[in-house]
C-alpha angles and dihedrals in degrees: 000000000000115000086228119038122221087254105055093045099056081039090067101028085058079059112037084052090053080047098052122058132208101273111104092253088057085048095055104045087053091061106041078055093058101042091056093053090046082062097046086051097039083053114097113213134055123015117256112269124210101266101049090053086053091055104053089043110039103045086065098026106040086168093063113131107248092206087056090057087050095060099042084051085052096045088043092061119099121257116267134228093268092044088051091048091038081052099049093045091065091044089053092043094042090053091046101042081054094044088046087049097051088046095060110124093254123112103214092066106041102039090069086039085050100051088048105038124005096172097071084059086065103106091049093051079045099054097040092061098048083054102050096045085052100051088053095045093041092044093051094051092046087051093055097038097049099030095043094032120158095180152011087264093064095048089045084046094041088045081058094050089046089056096038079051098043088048099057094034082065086048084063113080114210093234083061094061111105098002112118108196102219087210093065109037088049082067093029142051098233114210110184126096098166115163118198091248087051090043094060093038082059092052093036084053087049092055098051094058094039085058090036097060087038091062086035083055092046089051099042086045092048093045085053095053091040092050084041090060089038095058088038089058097044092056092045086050100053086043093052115129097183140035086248099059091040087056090054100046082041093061094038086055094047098052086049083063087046100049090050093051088050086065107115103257096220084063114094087227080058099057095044077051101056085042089049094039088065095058086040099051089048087058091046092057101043093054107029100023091051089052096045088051088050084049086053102041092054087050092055095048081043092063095045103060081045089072099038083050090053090035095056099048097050080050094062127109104019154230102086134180126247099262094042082055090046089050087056100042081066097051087061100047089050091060091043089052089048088057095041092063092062110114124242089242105044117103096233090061099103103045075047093058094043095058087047090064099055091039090057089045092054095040078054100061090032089057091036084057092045088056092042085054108043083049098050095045082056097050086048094057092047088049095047085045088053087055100057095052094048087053097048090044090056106109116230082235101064088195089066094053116124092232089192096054091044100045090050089045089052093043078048081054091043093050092044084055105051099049088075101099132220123276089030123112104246092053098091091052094042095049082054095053094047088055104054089044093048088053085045090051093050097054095056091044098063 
């Protein structure tokens, strides 16, 4: 190693010339200067310190800046550690800046690089192969697990692998697809054989299942909040206090069931649905629907003593005529048809039943009275009509009154009579007009 570097020497000649000037003193003394620091650079060893440089300048050149020796001393000192790594550094960065630069995806810059050396093209071969490898084997897992997917776990592990694919399908330039660098599959065993056509089918594949567990993600997000508000009702609805509460809960319930059985069914979160909406749907039934029946139910039996309501009190205070017993005949029946529409398994059935007994039994007497009166008001018209013709059949001379035939026409009348039965209408009349024939009777017969 020279005593004196090539820096620090052109460092001191640019000044020993400002410091000298153009008279042949100045000239000598330049010289004498120089001649002493080209020995000092043409001397092997150890490098030149500060106060040997001092000597060989200022003794001829007492002018010479001292801050200018100081520096050359400083150039003229071999490079430390940290100016060797600093130095590296900037070896290292500045080839792979320009590695990373020739390895850019553009043709126009790799294929000369190529042709010259090949070698330099290695990390992006590199790189591109890696790539390639990954996007098959990461399209083909995220095939098996979303298309033949069993659970939620396998979509969220097959939207992984489509990214994974998606992401090193980006890392292969088109213009990559089909080239084989000889360079590299001399050393390698290249693997791709990717055609363009193959290439967009891959993307086209990874679409599909990215919108596929997208719309996998919408349905199992809208199964969770629809099993949330279900959950949410049922519990409303067991809490209830009132029938208005439980309506509301009731209907809550009822638009969760609705919401999972609008999953789209070729989603796997629709087919857990329709599996889950059966069981739902039970649960709904048993709790709401049996409440609902009992609603219905009491409304039934409701309605029916409506109508037996309605039905004895039209029956009070007898006698009735024929129609006002009709109208209440129907009454009863309508109560009776109320009862019979409760069902065999709902709770209220037998309080049901047991109103329908009594019900029958009263539609029975009323009937037995419509009949009782419809046949007493005709016995008393027979009778009324009998009477007419005994009375047009008397002779103006009563000597000459056939007393036999009177007195059977008038026991005909008094038959007639006394078929109209107690409680109708007619009875009062008729119980009149007995009397007077049978007064009648009794006088023909002394």
């Amino acid at each position: 190693m020279n005593r004196l570097n090539k820096r620090a020497f052109e460092f001191l000649r640019a000044e020993v010339k400002r410091c000298t000037g153009d008279s042949p003193i100045d000239k000598v003394e330049e010289e004498i200067v120089l001649k002493r620091l080209k020995k000092l650079r043409s001397q092997e060893g150890e490098s030149v310190k500060l106060d040997e440089l001092r000597e060989n300048i200022v003794d001829v050149l007492p002018q010479f800046s001292e801050k200018i020796i100081k520096q050359a001393a400083k150039l003229n000192q071999p490079p430390g550690i940290l100016s060797k790594i600093t130095g590296m550094a900037i070896f290292f960065g500045s080839a792979a800046g320009i590695i990373w630069i020739i390895n850019l995806p553009y043709p126009m810059i790799r294929r000369p690089v190529a042709r010259v050396a090949p070698i330099l093209l290695l990390p992006s071969y590199i790189s591109m192969d890696n790539d390639y490898r990954q996007a098959i084997r990461n399209v083909e897992q995220a095939d098996q697990l979303i298309n033949n997917a069993t659970s939620g776990a396998d979509f969220t592990l097959g939207e992984e692998k489509v990214k994974a694919a998606q992401k090193h399908l980006d890392g292969l330039p088109v213009w990559f697809l089909g080239y084989e660098p000889r360079f590299y599959c001399s050393l390698f065993s290249c693997s791709w054989k990717f055609t363009l056509d193959e290439f967009e089918n891959a993307r086209a594949n990874v679409a599909r299942m990215e919108a596929k567990v997208f719309q996998e993600k919408n349905g199992q997000t809208g199964l969770e909040k629809a099993e949330e508000s279900l959950n949410q009702a049922k519990t409303q609805y067991q809490q209830a206090s009132n029938p208005t509460e439980k309506q509301n809960a009731s209907a809550s319930w009822q638009a969760a069931l609705d919401q999972i059985e609008q999953i789209p069914p070729a989603t796997l979160a629709g087919k857990m649905a329709q599996t889950k909406l059966q069981s739902h749907q039970r649960d709904f039934e048993k709790l709401v629907g049996f409440a609902v029946d009992n609603q219905r139910t009491g409304s039934l039996i409701g309605a029916a003593q409506e109508f037996a309501f309605a039905a004895a009190k039209a029956s009070q205070n007898p006698p009735h005529s024929a129609t006002e017993w009709e109208q209440i005949i129907k009454l009863w029946q309508e109560a009776i048809n109320r009862l019979q529409q409760v069902p065999l398994e709902d709770r209220g059935y037998l309080q049901a039943q047991k109103l329908l007994a009594t019900y029958q039994t009263n539609l029975g007497i009323v009937q037995t009275r419509l009949t009782a009166e419809k046949e007493s008001v005709e016995a008393l018209d027979i009778a009324q009509k009998e009477i007419q013709d005994l009375l047009a059949s008397v002779p103006a001379d009563a000597n000459s009154l056939n007393r036999n035939s009177a007195i059977s026409q008038l026991q005909g009348i008094i038959d007639n009579l006394r078929k109209v039965q107690y409680g109708t209408t007619a009875y009062r009349k008729a119980q009149e007009l007995l009397a007077s024939a049978q007064n009648k009777l009794n006088q023909l017969q002394r």
